[in-house]
N, C-alpha and C positions, 0 to 999 in steps of 0.2 A: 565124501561128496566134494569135488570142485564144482565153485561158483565164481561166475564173471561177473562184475557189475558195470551197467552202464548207467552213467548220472546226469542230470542236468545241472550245470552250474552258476542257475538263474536264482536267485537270492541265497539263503541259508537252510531253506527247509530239507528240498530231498538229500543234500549233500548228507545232514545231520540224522534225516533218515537210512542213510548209507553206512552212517557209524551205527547206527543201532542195529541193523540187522547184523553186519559185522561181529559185533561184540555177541549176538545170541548164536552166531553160525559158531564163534571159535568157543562158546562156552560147551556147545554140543558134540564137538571135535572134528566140526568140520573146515574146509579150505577155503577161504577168500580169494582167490589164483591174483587179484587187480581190478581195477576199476577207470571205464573207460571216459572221462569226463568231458560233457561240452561245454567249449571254451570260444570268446571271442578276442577280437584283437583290445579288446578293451578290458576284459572280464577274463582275468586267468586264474587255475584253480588255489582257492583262500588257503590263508594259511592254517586257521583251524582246521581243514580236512587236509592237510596234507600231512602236519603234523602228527596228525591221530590216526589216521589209516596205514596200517603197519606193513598192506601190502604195494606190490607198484603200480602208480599211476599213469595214465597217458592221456596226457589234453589232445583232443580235438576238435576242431574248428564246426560247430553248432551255432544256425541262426539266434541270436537272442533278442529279449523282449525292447522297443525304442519308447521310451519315457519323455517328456517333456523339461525340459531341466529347467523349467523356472516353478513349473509347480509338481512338479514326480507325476504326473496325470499319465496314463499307457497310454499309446498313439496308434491303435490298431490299423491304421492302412501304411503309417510310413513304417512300420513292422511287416506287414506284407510285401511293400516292395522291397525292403532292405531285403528281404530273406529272399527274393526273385533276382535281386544283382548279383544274388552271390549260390547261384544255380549251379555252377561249376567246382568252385570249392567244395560246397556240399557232396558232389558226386565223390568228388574225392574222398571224403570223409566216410562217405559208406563204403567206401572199398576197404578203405584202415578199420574199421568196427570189422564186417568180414573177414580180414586177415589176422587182424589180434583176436579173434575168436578160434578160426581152423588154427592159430601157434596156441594158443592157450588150453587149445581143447578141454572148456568146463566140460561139468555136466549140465549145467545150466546155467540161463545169462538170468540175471534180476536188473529189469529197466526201471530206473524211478525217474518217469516224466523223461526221458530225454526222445526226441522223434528221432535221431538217428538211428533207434533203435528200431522205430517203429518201420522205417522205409527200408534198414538194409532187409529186415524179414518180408519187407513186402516185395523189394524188388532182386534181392540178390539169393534170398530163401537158406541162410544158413541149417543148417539140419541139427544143429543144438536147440531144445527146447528151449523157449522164454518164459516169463512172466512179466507183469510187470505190476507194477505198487504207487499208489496215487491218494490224493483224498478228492484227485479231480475227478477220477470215474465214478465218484458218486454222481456224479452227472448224469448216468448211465441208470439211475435207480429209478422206478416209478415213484417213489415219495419225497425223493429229494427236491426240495422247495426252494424256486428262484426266482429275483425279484420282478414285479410286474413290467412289461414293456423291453426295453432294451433288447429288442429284435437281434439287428447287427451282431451286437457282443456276443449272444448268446450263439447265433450260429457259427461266427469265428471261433469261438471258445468248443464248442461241440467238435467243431474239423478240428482243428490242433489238437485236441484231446486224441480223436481217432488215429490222427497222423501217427500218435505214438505207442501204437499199441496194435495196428498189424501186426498179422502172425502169432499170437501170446497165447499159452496153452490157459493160463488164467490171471484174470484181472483183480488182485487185491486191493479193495478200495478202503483205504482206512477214515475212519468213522468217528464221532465225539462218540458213538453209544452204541450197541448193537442191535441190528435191526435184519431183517431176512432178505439173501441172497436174491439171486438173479442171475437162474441157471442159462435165461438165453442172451443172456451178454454175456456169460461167463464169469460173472463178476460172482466175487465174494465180498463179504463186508467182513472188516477183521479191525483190531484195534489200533492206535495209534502207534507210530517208532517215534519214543521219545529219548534222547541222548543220556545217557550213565550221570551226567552232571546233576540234574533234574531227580533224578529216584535216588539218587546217595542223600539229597537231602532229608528225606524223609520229613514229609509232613504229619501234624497227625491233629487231627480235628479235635483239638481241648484248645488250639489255638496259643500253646507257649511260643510257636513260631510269625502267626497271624498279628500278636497283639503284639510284638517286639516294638515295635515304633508307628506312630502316627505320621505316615507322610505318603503321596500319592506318588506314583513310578509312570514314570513317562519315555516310551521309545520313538524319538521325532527324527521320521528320514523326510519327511518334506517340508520345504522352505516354509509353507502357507502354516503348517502345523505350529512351527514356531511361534509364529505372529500370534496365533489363537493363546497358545498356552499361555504366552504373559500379555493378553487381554486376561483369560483364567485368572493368572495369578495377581493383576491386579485387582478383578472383583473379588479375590478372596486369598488377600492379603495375609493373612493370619494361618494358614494353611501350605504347612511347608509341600516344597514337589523337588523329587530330584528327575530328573530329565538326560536319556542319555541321547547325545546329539552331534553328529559328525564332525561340525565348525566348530566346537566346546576347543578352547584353547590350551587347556591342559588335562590330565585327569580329574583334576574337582576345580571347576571353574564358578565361585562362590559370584554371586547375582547379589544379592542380598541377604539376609538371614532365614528366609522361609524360602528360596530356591536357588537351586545349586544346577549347573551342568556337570556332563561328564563327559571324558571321551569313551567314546564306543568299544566297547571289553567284554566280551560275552562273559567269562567267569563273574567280573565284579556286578554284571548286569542282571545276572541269578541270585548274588547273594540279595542285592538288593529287592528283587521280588521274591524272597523268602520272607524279607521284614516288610514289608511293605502292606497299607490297608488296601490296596487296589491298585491298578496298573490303564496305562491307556497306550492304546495300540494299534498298530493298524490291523486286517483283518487277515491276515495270513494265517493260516490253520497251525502253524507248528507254535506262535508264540502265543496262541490262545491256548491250546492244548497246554502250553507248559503253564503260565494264570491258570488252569483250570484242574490240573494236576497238585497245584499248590494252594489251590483253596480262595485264589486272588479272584474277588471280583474283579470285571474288566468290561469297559467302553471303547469298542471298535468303530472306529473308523474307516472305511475302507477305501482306498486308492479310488481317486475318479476315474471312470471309463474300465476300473479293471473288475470287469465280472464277476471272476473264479472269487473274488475279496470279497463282492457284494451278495453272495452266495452264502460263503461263510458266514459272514455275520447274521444272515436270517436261520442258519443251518446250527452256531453255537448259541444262538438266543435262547433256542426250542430246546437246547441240551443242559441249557442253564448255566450257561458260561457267563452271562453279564448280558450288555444292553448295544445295542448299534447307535450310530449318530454318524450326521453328515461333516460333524464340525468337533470340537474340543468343547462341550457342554459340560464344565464339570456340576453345575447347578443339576444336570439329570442326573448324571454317577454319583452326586450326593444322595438324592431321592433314590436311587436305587441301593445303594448298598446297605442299608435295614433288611430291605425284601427277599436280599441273597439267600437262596437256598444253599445252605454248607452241606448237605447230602448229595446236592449234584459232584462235587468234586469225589466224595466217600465213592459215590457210581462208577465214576469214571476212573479210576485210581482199581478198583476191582474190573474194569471188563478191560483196563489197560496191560493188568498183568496176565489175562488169559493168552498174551501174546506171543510167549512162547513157542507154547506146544502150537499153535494155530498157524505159526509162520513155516515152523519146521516138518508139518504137517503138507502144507502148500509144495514148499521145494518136493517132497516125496511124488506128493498126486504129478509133480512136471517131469519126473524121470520115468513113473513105470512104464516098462516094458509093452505095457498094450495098448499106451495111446499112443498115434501117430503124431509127428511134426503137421505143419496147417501146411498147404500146399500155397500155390500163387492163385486158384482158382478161388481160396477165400478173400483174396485182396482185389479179386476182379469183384465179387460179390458186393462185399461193402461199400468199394466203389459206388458200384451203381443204386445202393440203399440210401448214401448219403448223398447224390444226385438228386432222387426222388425226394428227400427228406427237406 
């Protein structure tokens, strides 16, 4: 089986779920043909995915998300017009996804999250089956639980979700736990891609890994975060934290005796939430999944204004991943972590491994022979559902 990917290259997550499926495709003996990445002028693809993705890449030009740069906060309307001035680029870029598909000729494309994927199926109708893989199409679910009010966000985040996922033979929505389908979105619920880095670890609940060191793990991308944490660390002084943080001036940038920064290292940034009693994080699905694969209690925070984050955190609360907060409370993630259930991780570490056979299973249902390609008549459809809607 050749397989195309197309990725978004909007944080770390799908990218890192692009090495994991990778890693299951060639363990099975099948082809990874490339992977088509959205890129902006500002955001071009990282170097941990280039380095590791063994086949070739090709950045192209994808609207990406506009942040606030004094406090990381998402700015959904000047993301709207950013992505409206740049109408023409974009057309361009669906013609390059189109033609790097008919040269590549997979058997099939695997989109994670990227809309170019969504639009060239909807408007240029490649005749290569898709799929595509999200933990955003839980959206899609009737039990999936989002937080009250936040009208706005919620219908932006609904349309960019759909944007990317016209035309898809099926929608794998990856999940903290398994829960039953939804054959009329097409969605499946299927387990988390978690990167080779993370499972070589090998956790194991007698906690010889858990109890290594007493010290709290901290991942700070926003300025405001900072400030909180050593408010934190001076009401509890006594309570070492290492924090890994973009401005940290070397790799262990020593504060005092009980906190440390670091520069941002994904390797050293695992070993450290192997030993670590807990972690604080924003609410991004893949660095809760990995906390939660290793047994880490965790206090999410989620990104102001950013939805899909405030989602998560009510969505890994129910899964038993740890606790939400609007701020750096470590006064509540002390009260909480007695209460930690350590079978939650045992749960998810078993329905994480079902993911083999479940992925490779997926790609098959997208090539038989007796399902047809989706025509343009389902893009006029949706359209007008998501009008009504």
């Amino acid at each position: 089986m050749r397989v195309l990917f197309l990725v978004q290259g909007e944080g770390r997550g799908h990218l890192t779920q692009a090495l994991s499926l990778a890693q299951i495709l060639h363990m099975a003996g099948h082809e990874v043909v490339g992977a088509i990445v959205g890129v902006t002028a500002e955001r071009s693809v990282p170097a941990f995915f280039s380095e590791k993705f063994t086949a070739p890449i090709w950045p192209v030009y994808s609207p990406g998300l506009v942040y606030n740069t004094g406090t990381n906060a998402l700015e959904p309307f000047k993301t709207t017009m950013a992505a409206i001035r740049t109408i023409r680029p974009f057309w361009r870029s669906l013609r390059q996804v189109s033609d790097h598909i008919d040269t590549q000729r997979p058997d099939v494309v695997v989109n994670f999250f990227e809309m170019l994927g969504g639009m060239t199926y909807a408007l240029l109708r490649p005749s290569v089956p898709m799929i595509c893989i999200a933990h955003q199409y839980m959206a899609f679910h009737r039990d999936f639980q989002r937080p009250k009010g936040q009208w706005l966000y919620r219908q932006a985040f609904k349309l960019n979700t759909r944007l990317t996922c016209f035309g898809a033979k099926e929608l794998l929505a990856l999940s903290f736990d398994k829960q039953a389908d939804e054959p009329c979105e097409r969605l499946r619920v299927v387990p988390p891609l978690l990167r080779q880095e993370i499972t070589d670890l090998k956790p194991s609940i007698d906690s010889t890994l858990m109890a290594a060191d007493d010290f709290m793990l901290a991942y700070v991308t926003q300025p405001g975060l900072k400030v909180e944490l050593e408010k934190a660390h001076q009401q509890y002084p006594a309570i070492r934290m290492d924090a890994f943080h973009s401005d940290a001036t070397g790799p262990d940038q020593v504060i005092d005796e009980t906190l440390t920064y670091h520069a941002i290292d994904g390797k050293r940034f695992l070993e450290f939430m192997a030993r670590c009693k807990a972690i604080v994080t924003t609410a991004g699905f893949e660095s809760v999944c990995e906390a939660l694969f290793l047994g880490k209690p965790a206090l999410m925070i989620p990104q102001p204004n950013h939805f899909e984050q405030a989602c998560n955190a009510i969505d890994s609360h129910r899964a038993g991943a740890g606790i939400a907060s609007d701020s750096f409370d470590l006064t509540q993630l002390l009260a909480y972590i007695p209460q930690h259930d350590p079978h939650a991780s045992e749960r998810f570490r078993k329905w994480h491994a079902q993911g083999y056979f479940i992925f490779l299973a997926a790609l098959n249902r997208a090539i038989a022979p007796n399902r047809k390609p989706s025509s343009g008549r389902f893009f006029q459809t949706r359209m007008r559902q998501l009008l009504r809607s």
